[in-house]
N, C-alpha and C positions, 0 to 999 in steps of 0.2 A: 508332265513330260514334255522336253521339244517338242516340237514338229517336227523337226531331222531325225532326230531318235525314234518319236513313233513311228515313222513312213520306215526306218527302216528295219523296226523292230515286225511292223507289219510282213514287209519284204522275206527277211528271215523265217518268218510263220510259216509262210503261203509258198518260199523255198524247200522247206524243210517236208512239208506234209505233200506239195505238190498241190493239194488243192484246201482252201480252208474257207469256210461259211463266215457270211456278212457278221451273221450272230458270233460267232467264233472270235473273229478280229475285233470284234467292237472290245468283247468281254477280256481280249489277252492284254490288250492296248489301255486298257481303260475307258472308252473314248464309246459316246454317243453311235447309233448306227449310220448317223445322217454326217457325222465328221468321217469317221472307217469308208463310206462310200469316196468322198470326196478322196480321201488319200487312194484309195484304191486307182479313182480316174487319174491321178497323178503319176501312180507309178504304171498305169499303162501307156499314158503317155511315152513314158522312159520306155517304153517295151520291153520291161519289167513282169507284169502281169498280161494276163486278159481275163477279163470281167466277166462272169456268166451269169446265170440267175442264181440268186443266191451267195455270190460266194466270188471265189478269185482263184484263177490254176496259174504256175507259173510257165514263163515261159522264154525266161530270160538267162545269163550264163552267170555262174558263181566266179566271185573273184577269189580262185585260190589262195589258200594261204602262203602268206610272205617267207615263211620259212621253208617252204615245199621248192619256190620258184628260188630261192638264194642259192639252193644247191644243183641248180643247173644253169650249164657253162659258165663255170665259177673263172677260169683261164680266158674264156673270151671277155666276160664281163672285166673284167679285172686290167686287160688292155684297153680297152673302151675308155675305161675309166679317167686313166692314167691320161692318157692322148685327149681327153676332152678337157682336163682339167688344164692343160696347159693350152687351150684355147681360151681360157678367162685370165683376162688383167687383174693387177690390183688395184685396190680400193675400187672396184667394181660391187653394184646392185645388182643381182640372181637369184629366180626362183627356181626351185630344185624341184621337180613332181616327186609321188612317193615312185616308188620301184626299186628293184635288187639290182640294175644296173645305175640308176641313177645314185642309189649310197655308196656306189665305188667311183662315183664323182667325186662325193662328200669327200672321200677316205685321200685325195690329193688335193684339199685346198687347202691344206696348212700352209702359211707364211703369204698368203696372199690378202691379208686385211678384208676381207670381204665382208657384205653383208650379204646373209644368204637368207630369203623366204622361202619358205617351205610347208606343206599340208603332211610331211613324212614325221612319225613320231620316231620311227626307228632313225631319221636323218638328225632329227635333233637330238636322241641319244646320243651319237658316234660326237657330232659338231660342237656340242653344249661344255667338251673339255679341250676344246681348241682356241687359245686365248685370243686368237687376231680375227677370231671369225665371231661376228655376232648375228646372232640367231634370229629370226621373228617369225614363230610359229601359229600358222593360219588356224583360228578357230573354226569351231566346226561340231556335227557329230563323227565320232571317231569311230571309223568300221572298224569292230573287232578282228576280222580275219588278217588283214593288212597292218594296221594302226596308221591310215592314212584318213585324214580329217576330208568329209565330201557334206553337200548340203549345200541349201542357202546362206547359210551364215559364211561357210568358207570360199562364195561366190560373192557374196558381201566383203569381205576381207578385203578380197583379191581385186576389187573395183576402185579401192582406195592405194592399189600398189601400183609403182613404177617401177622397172628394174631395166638392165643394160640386156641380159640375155634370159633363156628359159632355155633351160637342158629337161628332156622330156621322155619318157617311153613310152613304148607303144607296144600293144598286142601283137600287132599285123602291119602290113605292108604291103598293097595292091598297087594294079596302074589307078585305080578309084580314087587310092586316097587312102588316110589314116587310119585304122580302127582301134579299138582298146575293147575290152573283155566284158565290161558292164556302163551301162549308161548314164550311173548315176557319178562313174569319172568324168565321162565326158563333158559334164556342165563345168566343173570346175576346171579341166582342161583350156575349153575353151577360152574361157576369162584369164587364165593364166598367159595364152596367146597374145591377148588382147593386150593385158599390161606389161607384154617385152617388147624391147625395138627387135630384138635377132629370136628366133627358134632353132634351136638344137634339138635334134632327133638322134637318141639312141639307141641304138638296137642291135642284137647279136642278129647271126645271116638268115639261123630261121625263119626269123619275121618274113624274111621277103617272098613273098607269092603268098604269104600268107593272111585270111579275113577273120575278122572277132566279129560280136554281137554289134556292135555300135560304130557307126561312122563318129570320126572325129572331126575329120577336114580333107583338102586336096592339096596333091604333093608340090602345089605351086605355094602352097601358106609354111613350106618349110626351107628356112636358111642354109641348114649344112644338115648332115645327116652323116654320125660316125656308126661306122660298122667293124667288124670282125672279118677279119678273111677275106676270098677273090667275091667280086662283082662281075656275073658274067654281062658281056658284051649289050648283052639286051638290056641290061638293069643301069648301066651306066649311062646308055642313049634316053635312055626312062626322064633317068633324073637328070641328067642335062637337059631335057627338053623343058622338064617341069622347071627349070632354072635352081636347081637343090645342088649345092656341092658335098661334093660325097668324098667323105676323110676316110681311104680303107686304115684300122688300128695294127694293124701287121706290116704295111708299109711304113706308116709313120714310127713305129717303134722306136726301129733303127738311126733315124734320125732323130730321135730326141734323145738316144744312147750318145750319141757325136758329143 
């Protein structure tokens, strides 16, 4: 078995039951007591777990499923989408994170020749029949609940990629800074930052005021940020301070109607 897969088949165990015994994990894993401990320190690290005698309780947040989050704000996500995709040139390098807003990126870059990286299996789905776009989808273990590839291995990938922008979602939206839902995104997040010259942040207006389990970063490490709807007064001095330009998608509509 990976190592990706066990840690998070472990994860899953120790989610599901709430608390699950060292003996427990070793025997579901297949894996030694003295390897199960080691993943265990790993995934608290992630604050993930916390460790007790015996055993591991969870303590971290589920990453809902993909299909749960696609049918909500399906009309905002959907302008987002639109308005971000005519943010990318062609024959333009982009990595795509996985997210239900981010695949209604996917859904407007036909006829832009691109090459598009991606950890989304449902983005490869939609892209893989689009003849001017080719695909390079990042290995990994693939969380079932999502089909978005996370891990070392898709942090390894992503160290070897260069790309022009990174369109991204996110949980939340604080003055703090970024957050996302589980911590085992954030690793690959981050390196995904790392290998774009520009970051795109999208998000419907929920997000805003709003905190997830895991910080990602501060609103200074983001390029532009496309939303949904009004920005009150406060949220725009925010992120003009942070230096983020902020695309509202209900403004811009209309002018890409023109």
């Amino acid at each position: 078995m990976l190592l990706d897969q066990r840690r998070n088949n472990i994860l899953q165990l120790v989610e599901n039951k709430g608390f699950a015994s060292l003996k427990e994990i070793a025997e579901e894993v297949g894996a030694s007591e003295s390897t199960a401990r080691r993943d265990l320190e790993y995934l608290e690290a992630l604050g993930q777990v916390r460790r007790t005698r015996g055993g591991a309780a969870y303590v971290g947040e589920s990453l809902s499923g993909f299909d749960d989050r696609r049918n909500f704000a399906v009309r905002e996500k959907q302008k987002i989408g639109r308005v971000t995709a005519d943010l990318i040139g062609a024959s333009e390098t982009i990595i795509l994170d996985g997210g239900t807003t981010t695949l209604e990126v996917a859904r407007h870059l036909a006829g832009k020749s691109l090459q598009v990286v991606t950890n989304s299996l449902p983005i490869v789905n939609h892209l893989v029949g689009v003849s001017d776009v080719e695909v390079v989808f990042l290995g990994g273990y693939l969380y079932p609940r999502t089909g978005v590839a996370l891990g070392e291995l898709t942090v390894a990938a992503l160290r070897q990629v260069h790309a022009r922008r990174l369109i991204m979602g996110v949980g939340g939206i604080t003055s703090a800074g970024l957050f996302n839902s589980n911590s085992l995104l954030v690793e690959a997040e981050r390196q995904m930052m790392a290998s774009a010259d520009e970051v795109i942040v999208v998000a419907d207006g929920t997000k805003l005021g709003h905190s997830e389990l895991a910080r990602l970063c501060g609103l200074e490490d983001v390029d532009r940020l496309v939303i949904d709807g009004d920005v009150s007064p406060e949220w725009q001095e925010l992120l003009n301070q942070a230096g983020v330009e902020l695309i509202i998608a209900d403004q811009a509509m209309p002018a890409l109607a023109r």
